[in-house]
C-alpha positions as a Markdown table, in Angstrom:
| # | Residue | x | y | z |
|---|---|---|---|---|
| 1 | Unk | 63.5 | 122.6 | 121.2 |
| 2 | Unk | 63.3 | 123.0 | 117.9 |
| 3 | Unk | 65.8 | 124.2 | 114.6 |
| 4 | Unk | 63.4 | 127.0 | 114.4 |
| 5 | Unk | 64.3 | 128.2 | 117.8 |
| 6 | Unk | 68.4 | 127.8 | 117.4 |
| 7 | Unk | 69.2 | 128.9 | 113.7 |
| 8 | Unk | 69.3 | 132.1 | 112.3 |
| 9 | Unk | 68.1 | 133.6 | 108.8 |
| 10 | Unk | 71.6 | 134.5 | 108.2 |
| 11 | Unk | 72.6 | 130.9 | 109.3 |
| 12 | Unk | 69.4 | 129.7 | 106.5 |
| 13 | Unk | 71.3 | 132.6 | 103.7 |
| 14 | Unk | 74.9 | 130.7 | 104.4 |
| 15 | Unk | 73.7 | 126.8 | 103.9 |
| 16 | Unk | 71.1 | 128.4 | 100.7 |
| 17 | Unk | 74.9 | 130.6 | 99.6 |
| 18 | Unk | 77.0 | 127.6 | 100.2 |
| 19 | Unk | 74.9 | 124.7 | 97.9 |
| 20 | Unk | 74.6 | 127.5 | 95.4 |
| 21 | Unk | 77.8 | 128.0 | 94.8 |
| 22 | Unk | 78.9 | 124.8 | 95.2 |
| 23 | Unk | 77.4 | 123.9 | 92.4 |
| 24 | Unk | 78.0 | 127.3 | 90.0 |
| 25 | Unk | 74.5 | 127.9 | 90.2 |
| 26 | Unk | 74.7 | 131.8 | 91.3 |
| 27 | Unk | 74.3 | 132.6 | 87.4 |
| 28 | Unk | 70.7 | 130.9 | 87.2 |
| 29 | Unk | 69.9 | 132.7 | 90.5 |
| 30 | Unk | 68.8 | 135.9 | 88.7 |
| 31 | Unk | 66.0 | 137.7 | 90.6 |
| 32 | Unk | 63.4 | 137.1 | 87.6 |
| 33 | Unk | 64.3 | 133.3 | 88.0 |
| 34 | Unk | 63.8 | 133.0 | 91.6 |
| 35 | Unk | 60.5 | 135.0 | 91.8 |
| 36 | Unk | 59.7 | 132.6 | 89.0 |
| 37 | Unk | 60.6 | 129.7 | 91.2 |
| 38 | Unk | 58.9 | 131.1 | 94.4 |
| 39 | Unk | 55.8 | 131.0 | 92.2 |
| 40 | Unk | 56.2 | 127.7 | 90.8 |
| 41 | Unk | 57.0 | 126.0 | 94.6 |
| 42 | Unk | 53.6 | 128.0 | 96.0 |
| 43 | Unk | 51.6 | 126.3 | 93.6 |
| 44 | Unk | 53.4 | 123.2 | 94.2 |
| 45 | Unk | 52.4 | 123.7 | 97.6 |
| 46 | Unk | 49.1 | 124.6 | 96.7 |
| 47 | Unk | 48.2 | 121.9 | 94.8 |
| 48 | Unk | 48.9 | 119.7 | 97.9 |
| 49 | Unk | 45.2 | 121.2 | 99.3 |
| 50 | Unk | 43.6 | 121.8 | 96.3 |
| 51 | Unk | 40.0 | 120.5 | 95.9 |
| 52 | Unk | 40.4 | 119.4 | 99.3 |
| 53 | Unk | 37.8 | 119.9 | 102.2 |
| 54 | Unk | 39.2 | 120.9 | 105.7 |
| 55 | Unk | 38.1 | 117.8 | 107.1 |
| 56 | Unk | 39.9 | 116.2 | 104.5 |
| 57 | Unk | 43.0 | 118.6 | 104.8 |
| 58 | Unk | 43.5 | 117.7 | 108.8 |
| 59 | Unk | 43.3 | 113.9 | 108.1 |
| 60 | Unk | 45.9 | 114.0 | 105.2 |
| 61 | Unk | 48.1 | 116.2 | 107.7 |
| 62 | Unk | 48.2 | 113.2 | 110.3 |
| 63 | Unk | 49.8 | 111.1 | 107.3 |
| 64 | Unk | 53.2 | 111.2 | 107.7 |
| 65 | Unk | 53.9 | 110.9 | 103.9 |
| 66 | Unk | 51.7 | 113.5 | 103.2 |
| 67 | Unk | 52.8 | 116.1 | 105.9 |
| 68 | Unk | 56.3 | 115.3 | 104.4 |
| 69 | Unk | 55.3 | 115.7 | 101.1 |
| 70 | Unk | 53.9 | 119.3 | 101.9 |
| 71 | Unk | 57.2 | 120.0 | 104.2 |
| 72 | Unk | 59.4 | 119.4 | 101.1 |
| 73 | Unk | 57.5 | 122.1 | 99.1 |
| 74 | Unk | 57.3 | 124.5 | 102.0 |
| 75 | Unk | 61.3 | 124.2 | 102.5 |
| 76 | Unk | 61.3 | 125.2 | 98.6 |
| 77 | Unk | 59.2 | 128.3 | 98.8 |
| 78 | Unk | 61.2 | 129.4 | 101.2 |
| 79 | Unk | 64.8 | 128.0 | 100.2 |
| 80 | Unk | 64.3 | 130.3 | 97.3 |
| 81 | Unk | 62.9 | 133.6 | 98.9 |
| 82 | Unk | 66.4 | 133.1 | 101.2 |
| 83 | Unk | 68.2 | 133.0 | 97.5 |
| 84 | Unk | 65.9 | 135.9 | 96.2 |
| 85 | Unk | 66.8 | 137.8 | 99.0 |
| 86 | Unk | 71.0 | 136.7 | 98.7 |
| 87 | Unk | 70.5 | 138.3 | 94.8 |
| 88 | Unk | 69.1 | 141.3 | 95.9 |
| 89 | Unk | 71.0 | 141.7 | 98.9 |
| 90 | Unk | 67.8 | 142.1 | 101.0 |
| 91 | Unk | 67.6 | 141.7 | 105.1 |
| 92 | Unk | 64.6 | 139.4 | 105.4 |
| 93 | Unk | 64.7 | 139.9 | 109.5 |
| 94 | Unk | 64.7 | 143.8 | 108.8 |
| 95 | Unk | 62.3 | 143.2 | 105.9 |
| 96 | Unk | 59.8 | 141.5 | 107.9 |
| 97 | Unk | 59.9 | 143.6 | 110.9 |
| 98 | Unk | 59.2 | 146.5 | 108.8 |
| 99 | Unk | 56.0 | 144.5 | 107.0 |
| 100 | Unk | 54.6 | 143.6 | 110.5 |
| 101 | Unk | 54.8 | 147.3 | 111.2 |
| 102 | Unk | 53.1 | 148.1 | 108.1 |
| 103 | Unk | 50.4 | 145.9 | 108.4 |
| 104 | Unk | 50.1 | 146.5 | 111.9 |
| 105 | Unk | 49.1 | 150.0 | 111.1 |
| 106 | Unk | 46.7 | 149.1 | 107.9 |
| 107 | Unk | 45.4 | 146.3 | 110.2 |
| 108 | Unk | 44.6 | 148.0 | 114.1 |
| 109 | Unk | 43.8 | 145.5 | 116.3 |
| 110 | Unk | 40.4 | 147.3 | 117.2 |
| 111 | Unk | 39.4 | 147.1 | 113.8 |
| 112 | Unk | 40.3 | 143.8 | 112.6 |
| 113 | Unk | 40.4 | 141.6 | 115.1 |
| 114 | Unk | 38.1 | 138.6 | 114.2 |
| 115 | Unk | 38.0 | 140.2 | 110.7 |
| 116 | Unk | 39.5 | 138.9 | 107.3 |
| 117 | Unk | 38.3 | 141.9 | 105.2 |
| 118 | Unk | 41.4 | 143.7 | 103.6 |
| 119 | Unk | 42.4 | 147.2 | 105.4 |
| 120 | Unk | 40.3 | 148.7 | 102.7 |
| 121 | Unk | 36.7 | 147.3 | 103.8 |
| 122 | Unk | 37.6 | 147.7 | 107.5 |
């Protein structure tokens, strides 16, 4: 069993709250600096595959150094979208929920299934 399968997001919000303000940090955690810092940590991430081949991709993801390396910048995407949502006092369960719904409607299954085209070519 995994961490994934045993914490909650609000469990994720209290560790994210707690190092924050451990530290005084809650006055840099404005929500123009943290959607700057969730951009900055996705291309981060990004650059991790970038100019990459998938052939070459699924290789470096069996080296342990490298999988970490990209684990490290996945954990700060989304350490700060749990502090984005803390400042803007945002449910991210609720939030999601609600965007699956969304896209479940823009995207039916009849239409898009097997299809990457964005709801407006479908």
């Amino acid at each position: 069993m995994s961490p994934d399968d045993d914490i909650t997001v609000g469990e994720l919000k209290k560790a994210v709250k707690k190092f924050r303000d451990e530290r005084n940090w809650q006055k840099y955690h404005t929500p123009k600096n943290l959607a700057e810092s969730i951009s900055i940590e996705a291309a981060e991430l990004l650059e991790k595959f970038q100019w990459k081949k998938e052939e070459e991709i699924n290789e470096l993801l069996n080296d342990s150094k490298y999988k970490s390396e990209v684990k490290e910048e996945l954990a700060d995407v989304f350490n700060y979208c749990l502090a984005l949502s803390l400042a803007l006092d945002i449910d991210l369960s609720e939030a999601l929920i609600e965007k699956v719904r969304l896209n479940s409607e823009k995207y039916p299954v009849e239409k898009s299934k097997g299809e990457y085209k964005k709801y407006t070519k479908l």
